[in-house]
VOGU-3710 file (C-alpha; in Angstrom, 3 decimals, decimal comma):
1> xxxxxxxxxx> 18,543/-20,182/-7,010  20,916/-18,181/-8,495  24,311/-17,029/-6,335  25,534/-13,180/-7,092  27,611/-10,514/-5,730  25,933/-7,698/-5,583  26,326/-4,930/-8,512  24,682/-2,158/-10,221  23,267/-4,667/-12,690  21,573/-7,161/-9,770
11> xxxxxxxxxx> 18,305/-5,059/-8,947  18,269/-5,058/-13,143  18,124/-8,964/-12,712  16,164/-9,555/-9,797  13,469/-7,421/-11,116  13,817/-8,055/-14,925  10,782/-10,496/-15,125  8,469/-7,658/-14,056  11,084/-4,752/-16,450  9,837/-7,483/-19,314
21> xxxxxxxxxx> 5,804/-6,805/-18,845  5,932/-3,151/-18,276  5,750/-1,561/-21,524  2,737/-4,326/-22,535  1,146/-3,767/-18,909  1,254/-0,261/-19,377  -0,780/0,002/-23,063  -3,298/-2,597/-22,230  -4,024/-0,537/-18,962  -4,551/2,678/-20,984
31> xxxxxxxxxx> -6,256/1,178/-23,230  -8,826/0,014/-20,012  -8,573/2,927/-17,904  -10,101/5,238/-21,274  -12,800/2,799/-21,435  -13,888/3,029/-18,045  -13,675/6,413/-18,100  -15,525/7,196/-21,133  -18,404/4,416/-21,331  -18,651/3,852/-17,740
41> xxxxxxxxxx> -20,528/0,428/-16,979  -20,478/-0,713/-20,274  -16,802/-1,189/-20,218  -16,597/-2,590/-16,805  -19,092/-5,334/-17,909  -16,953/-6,221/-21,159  -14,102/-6,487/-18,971  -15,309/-8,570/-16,464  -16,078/-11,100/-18,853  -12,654/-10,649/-20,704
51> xxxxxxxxxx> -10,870/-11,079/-17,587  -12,416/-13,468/-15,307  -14,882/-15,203/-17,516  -17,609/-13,625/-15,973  -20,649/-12,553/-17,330  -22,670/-10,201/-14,837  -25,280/-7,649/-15,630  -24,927/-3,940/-14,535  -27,297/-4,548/-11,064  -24,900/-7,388/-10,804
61> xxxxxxxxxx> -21,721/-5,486/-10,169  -22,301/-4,543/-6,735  -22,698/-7,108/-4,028  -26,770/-7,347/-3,026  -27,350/-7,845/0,844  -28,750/-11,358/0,178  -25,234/-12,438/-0,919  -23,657/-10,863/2,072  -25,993/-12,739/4,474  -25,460/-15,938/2,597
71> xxxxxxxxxx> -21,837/-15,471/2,888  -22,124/-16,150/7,140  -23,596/-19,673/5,906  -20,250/-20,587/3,783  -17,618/-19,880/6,572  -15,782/-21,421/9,271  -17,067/-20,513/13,140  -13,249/-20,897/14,247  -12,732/-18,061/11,993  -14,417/-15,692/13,596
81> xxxxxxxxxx> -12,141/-16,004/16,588  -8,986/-15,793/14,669  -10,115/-12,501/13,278  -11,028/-10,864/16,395  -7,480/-11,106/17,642  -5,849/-9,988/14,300  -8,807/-6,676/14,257  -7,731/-6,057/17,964  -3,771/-6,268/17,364  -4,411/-3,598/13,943
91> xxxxxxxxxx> -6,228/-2,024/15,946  -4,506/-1,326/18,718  -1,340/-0,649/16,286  -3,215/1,898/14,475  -5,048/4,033/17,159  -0,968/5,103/17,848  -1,114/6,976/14,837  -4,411/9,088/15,315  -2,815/12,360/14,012  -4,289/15,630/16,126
101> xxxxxxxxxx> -5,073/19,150/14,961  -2,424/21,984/16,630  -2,286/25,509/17,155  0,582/28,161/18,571  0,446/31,100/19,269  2,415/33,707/18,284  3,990/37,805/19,387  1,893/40,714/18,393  -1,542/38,227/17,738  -0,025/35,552/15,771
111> xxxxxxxxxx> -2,458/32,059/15,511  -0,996/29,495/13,512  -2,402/25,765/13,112  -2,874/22,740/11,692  -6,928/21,036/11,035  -6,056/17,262/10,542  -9,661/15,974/8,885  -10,201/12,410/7,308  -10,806/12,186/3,503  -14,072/11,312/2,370
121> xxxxxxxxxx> -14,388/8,928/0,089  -11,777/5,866/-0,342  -11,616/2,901/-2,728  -9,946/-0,410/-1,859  -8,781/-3,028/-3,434  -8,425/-6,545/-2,592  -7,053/-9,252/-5,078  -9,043/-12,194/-5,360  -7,661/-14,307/-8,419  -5,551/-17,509/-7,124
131> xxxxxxxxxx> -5,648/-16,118/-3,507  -7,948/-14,597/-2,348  -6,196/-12,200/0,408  -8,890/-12,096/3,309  -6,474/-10,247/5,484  -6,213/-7,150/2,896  -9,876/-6,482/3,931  -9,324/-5,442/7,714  -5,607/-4,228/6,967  -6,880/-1,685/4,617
141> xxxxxxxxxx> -10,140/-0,721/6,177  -9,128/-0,812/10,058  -6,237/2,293/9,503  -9,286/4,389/7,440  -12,033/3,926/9,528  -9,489/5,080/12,709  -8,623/7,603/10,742  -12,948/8,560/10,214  -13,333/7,783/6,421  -16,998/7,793/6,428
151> xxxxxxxxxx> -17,554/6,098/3,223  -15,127/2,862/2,466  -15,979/0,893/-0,875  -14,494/-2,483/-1,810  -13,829/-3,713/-5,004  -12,544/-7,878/-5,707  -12,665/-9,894/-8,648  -15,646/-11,917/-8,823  -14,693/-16,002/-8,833  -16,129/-17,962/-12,188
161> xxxxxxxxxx> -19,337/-18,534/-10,451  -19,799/-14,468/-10,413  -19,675/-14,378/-7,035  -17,442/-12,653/-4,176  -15,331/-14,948/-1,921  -17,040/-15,324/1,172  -14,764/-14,821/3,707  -14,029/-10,902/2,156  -17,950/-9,861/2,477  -18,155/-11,488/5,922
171> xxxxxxxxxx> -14,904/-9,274/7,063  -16,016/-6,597/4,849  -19,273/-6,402/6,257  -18,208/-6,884/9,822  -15,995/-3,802/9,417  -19,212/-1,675/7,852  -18,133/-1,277/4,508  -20,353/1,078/2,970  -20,575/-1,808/-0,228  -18,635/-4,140/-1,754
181> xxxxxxxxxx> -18,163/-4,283/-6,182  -17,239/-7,407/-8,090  -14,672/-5,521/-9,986  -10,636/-7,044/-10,541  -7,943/-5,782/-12,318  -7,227/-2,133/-13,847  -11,180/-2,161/-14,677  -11,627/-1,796/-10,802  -9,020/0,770/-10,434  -10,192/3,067/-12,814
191> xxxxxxxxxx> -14,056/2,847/-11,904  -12,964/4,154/-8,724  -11,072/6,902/-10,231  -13,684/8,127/-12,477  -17,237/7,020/-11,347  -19,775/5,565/-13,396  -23,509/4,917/-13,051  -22,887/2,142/-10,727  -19,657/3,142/-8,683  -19,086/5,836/-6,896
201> xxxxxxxxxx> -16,108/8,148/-7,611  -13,646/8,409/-4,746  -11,280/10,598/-3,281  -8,467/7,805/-2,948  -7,563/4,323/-4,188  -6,082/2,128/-1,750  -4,516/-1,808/-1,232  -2,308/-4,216/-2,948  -2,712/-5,866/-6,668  -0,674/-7,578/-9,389
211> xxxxxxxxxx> 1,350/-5,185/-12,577  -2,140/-4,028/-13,799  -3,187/-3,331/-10,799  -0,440/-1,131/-9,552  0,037/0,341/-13,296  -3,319/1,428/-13,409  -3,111/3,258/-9,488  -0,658/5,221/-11,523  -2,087/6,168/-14,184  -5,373/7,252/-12,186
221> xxxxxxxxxx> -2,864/9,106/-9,534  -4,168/12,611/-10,399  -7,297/12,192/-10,619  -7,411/10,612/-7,218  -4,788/9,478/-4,721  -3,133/6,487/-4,471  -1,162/5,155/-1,157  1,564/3,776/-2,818  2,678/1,663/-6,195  2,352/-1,769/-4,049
231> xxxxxxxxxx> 2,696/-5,045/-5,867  4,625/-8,239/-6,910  5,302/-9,249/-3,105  9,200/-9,680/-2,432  11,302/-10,699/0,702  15,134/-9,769/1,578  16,549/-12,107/4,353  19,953/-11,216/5,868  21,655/-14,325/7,843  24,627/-15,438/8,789
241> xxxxxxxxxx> 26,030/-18,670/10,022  23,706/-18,443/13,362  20,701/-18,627/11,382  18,560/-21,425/11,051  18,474/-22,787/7,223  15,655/-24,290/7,704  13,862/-21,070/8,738  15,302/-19,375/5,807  14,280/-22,087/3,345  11,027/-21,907/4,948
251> xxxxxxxxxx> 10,252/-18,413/4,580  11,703/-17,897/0,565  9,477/-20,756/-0,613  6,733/-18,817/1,843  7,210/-15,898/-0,621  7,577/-18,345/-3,606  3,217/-18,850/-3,293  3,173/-14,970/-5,063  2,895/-14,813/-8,498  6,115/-13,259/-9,326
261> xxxxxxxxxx> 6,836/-12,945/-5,964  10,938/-11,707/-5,500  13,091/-13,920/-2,975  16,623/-12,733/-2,058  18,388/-13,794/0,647  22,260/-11,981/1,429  24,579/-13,432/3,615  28,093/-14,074/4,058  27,899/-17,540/4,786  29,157/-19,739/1,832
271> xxxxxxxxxx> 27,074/-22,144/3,588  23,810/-21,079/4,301  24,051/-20,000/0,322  24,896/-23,706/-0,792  22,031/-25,080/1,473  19,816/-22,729/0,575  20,678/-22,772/-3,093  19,594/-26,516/-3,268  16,319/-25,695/-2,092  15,103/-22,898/-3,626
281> xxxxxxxxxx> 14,544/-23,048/-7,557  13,592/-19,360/-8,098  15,096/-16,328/-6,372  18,630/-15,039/-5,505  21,598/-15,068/-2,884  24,283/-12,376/-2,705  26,891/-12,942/-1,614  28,729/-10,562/0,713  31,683/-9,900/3,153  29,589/-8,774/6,212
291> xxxxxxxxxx> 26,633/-8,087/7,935  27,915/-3,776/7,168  27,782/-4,937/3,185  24,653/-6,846/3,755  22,876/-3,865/5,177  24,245/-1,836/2,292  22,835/-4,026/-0,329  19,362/-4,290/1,751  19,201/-0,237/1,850  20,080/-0,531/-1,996
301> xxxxxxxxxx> 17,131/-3,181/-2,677  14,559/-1,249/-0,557  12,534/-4,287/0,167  9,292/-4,482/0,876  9,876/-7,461/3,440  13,143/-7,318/5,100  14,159/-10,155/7,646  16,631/-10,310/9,706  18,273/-13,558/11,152  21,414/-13,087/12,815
311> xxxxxxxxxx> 22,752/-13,446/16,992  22,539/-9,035/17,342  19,396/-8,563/15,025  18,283/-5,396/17,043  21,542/-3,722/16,147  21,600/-3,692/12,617  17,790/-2,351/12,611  19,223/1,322/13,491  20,947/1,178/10,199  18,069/0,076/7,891
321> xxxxxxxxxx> 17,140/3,197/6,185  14,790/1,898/3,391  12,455/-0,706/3,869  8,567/-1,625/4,120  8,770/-3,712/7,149  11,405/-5,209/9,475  11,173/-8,458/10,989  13,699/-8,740/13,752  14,997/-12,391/14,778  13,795/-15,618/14,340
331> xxxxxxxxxx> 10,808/-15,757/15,565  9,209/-12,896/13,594  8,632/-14,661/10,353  6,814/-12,039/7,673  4,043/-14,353/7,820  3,157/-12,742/11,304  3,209/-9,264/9,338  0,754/-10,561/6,448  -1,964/-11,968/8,726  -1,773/-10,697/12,922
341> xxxxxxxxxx> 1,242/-8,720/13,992  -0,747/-5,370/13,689  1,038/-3,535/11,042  -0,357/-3,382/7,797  0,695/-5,807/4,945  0,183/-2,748/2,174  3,699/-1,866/1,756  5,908/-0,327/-0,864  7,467/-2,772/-3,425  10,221/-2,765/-6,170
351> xxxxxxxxxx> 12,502/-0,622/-4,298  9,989/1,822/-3,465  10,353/1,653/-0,177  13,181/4,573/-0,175  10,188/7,075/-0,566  7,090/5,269/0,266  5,934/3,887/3,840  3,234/1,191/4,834  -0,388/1,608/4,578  -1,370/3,579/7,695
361> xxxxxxxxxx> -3,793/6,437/9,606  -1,938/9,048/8,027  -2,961/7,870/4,409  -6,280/8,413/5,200  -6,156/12,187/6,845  -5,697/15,285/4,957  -4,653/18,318/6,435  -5,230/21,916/6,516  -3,103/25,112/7,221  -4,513/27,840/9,772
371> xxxxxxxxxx> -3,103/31,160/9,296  -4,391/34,254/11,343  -2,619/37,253/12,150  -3,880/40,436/13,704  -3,400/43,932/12,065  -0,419/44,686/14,459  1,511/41,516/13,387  0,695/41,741/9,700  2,475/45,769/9,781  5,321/44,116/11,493
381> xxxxxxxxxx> 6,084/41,672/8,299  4,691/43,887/5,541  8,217/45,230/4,261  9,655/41,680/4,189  6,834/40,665/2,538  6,832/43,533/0,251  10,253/43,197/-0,610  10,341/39,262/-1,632  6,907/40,003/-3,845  8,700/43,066/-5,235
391> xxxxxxxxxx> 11,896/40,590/-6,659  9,193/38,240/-8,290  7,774/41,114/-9,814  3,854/40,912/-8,037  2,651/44,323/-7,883  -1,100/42,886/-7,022  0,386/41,017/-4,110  2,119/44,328/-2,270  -1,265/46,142/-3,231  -3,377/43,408/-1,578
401> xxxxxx> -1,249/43,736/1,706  -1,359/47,349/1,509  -4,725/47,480/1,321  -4,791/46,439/4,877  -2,459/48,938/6,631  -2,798/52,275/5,009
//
């Protein structure tokens, strides 16, 4: 692990093995994305095969219900249980956020508003290459379906047998996924966007993925929405002296089971860093003078996962402006965010936490602007109106207005 003060040249380095893959990521993913979008199934087919060394036929793409139903017979009972409490603490987390439509009233017959209505048609994705991530099914489709998305459709890379890990179509169909498409990679990403024979075109592109992945959500941005550019998974610790190495330890080699996963742990403690340090073969510790200069360097980072692990962790929360999640003390180990907290593990990544937040209701609502004045109200405004269309030089718009009270 290597030991740095913190400069304008350390987010360069912490983030330099994913700076090295863009510009190739980014050409092979155009490359896909026109496929898909021009010859539709066909592509998606040579793709499959290309990528995961699977060769399906075009009725093979989406899940049948005979696969589904087999899936019940590959899983454990115990399972079942587990999920019920992690679906009751999103849940519960997420019916908070229910946004409501408004209205005010105004002088002189003034009605304005604000419709909040769910959009229609949303795409998610759930990786499914070395680890399968179970938990992104019912952390992306619990916030939409609060939310009313009435038609959620789920595309995962098919394993080398061609089929779908069965622990995703049991949650998947549990939560009434309207179907489920053994797609991976930037191929899945831009079927979504576009449509072909075989999958339906949707409104907006949700969930986590590797560099492809997230390359291809924006290129397709546009075209459709996209929730955020989330993807490699990264952690930030800030400790001090009080904090247990061992938890530390334990939670950077936690984050070490990504691919390309980012570890960083700051601290002013030369020795937390040198017991830490001879632990941990990939990832970084800065070094700084306090817990104000560690906060300062977390802000700069904008980390996806930030922990915290000092005595006072609640009052250096109030001064984290940019992050994806906050885990306060030692006992609230990220791994409670990825699988049961409530919150959901879709969060911004590579800094992009200082204008992105986590996956939630409000990514799955759209909403409209009610304006309605009477005849009195709109002669009241005319001449301002008048005079700020006459500056931009829009005759039709004072002739539209006049129109109306003349």
């Amino acid at each position: 692990m290597k030991v740095v003060r913190f400069s304008g040249k350390t987010l360069e380095r912490i983030y330099s093995r994913l700076a090295q893959r863009k510009v190739r990521v980014k050409r092979t993913v155009e490359k896909i994305v026109q496929d898909i979008e021009l010859k539709g199934d066909e592509a998606l087919i040579f793709y499959t095969k290309k990528f995961d060394q699977v060769k399906l036929t075009v009725k093979q793409l989406k899940v049948t219900e005979a696969e589904t139903n087999g899936a019940y017979q590959n899983i454990d009972a115990e399972f079942i249980a587990s999920l019920k409490i992690a679906i009751n603490n999103v849940t519960a987390f997420y019916k908070k956020q229910i946004k409501k439509s408004w209205k005010i009233r105004g002088e002189d017959g003034i009605s304005l508003g604000e419709i909040f209505r769910p959009i229609e048609k949303v795409g998610i994705y759930v990786p499914g290459g070395t680890a399968p991530l179970v938990s992104s099914v019912y952390m992306s489709v619990l916030p939409a379906k609060i939310a009313g998305v009435s038609e959620i459709y789920l595309a995962t890379p098919p394993a080398a047998s061609g089929e779908v890990n069965p622990y995703i179509l049991a949650v998947a169909n549990l939560l009434k996924v309207n179907a489920v498409y053994k797609l991976g990679g930037a191929q899945a990403i831009a079927a979504f966007a576009f449509g072909t024979k075989t999958v339906p075109k949707v409104d907006k592109i949700v969930g986590p993925g590797n560099d492809y992945v997230t390359e291809a959500k924006r290129q397709v941005f546009g075209y459709v929405d996209i929730d955020m550019l989330a993807g490699p998974s990264e952690v930030v610790i800030i400790a001090n002296s009080f904090a247990n190495p061992n938890h530390v330890i334990a939670d950077l080699q936690a984050q070490a089971e990504h691919r390309l996963g980012v570890a960083v742990l700051i601290t002013p403690s030369r020795k937390l860093a040198r017991i830490v340090r001879k632990e941990i073969i990939n990832g970084y510790v800065i070094m700084v003078k306090n817990l104000d200069e560690a906060l300062d360097v977390a802000n700069k980072i904008a980390p996806e996962h930030l922990e915290i692990l000092v005595k006072q962790p609640e009052k250096l929360v109030k001064k984290i402006k940019n992050a994806g999640a906050v885990f306060i003390g030692a006992y609230s180990p990220v791994v409670l965010g990825d699988y049961i907290a409530g919150p959901s593990h879709v969060l911004p990544t590579s800094g992009t936490a200082r204008f992105f937040s986590g996956l939630g209701v409000g990514d799955f609502m759209k909403s409209t602007h009610i304006i309605n004045y009477s005849k009195k109200a709109l002669e009241k405004v005319a001449p301002a109106v008048e005079k700020i269309a006459s500056i931009e030089g829009l005759k039709k718009h004072i002739l539209s207005l006049k129109s109306r009270i003349e």
